[in-house]
Every structure is written in C-alpha cells, then in structure tokens.
C-alpha positions as CSV (number, residue, x, y, z in Angstrom):
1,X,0.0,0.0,0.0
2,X,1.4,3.8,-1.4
3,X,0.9,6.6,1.3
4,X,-1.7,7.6,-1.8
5,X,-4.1,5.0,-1.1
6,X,-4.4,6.5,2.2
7,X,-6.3,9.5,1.1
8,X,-9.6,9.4,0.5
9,X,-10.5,11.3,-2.6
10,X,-14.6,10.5,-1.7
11,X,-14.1,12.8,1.8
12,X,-15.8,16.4,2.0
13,X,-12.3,17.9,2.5
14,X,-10.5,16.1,-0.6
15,X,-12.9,17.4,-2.6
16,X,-12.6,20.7,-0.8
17,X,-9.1,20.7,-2.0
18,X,-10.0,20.0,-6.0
19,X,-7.4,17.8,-6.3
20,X,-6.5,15.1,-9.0
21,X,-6.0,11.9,-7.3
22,X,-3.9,11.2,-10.0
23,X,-1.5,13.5,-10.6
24,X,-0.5,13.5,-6.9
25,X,2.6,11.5,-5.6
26,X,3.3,9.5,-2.7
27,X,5.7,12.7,-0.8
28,X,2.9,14.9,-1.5
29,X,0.4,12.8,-0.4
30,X,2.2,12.3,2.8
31,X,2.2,16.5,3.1
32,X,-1.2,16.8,2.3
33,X,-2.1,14.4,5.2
34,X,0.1,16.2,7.4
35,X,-1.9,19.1,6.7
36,X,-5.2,17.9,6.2
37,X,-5.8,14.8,8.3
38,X,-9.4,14.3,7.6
39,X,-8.9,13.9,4.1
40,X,-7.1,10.3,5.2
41,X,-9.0,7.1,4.6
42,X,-10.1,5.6,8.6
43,X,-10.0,3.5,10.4
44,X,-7.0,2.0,10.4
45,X,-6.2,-1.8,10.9
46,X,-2.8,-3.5,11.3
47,X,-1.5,-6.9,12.5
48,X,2.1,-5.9,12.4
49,X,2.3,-6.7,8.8
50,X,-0.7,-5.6,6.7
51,X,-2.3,-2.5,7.1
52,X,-6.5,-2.5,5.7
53,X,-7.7,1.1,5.5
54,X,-11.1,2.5,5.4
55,X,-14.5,0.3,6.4
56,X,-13.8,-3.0,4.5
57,X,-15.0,-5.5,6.7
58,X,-13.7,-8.6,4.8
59,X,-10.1,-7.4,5.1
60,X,-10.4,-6.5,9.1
61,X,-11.4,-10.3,9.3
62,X,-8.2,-11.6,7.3
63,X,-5.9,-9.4,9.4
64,X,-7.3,-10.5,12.8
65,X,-8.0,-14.5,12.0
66,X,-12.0,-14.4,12.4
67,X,-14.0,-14.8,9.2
C-alpha cells in the first residue's frame, strides 16, 4: 500500500481541496495528510504486517484471524 491509497479522494475535504487523485505522488500525499488529516482514509487496521484502510470488513477479518 502507497501513502496515496491512504487519502480518500470521496471525503468532503479532498474534494474541498479540487485535487486530481492522480497527478498526486506519494511525498505529497504524505504532506497533504500532514496538513489535512481528515482527508485520510479511517479506520486503520494493522496486524504488524498488513495494514487494511477505510471500512472493508472482509479485510479487518483476514488481518485478525475471524471470518
């Protein structure tokens, strides 16, 4: 997973910011989080070794063992 697929183009402030998902790379990506945190995809899920972002149900399952 790119530091891009943690934003969240679908959020209010993302599209505040008329950006193109696109055109935007992983270092700015990181900055633009940094300033705008609420345009980053939540919740958050890690076992250490995979990291599932944003409410996918099927992939919290795989990470913890249930399912």
């Amino acid at each position: 997973m790119s530091i891009r697929d943690l934003l969240n183009p679908g959020s209010k402030g993302f599209k505040d910011l008329k950006l193109d998902l696109d055109s935007i790379t992983d270092p700015e990506a990181a900055e633009l989080i940094n300033k705008n945190p609420k345009i980053m995809r939540r919740p958050l899920l890690t076992d250490g070794k995979k990291l599932a972002a944003g409410f996918k149900p099927e992939q919290y399952s795989s990470l913890v063992g249930t399912g």
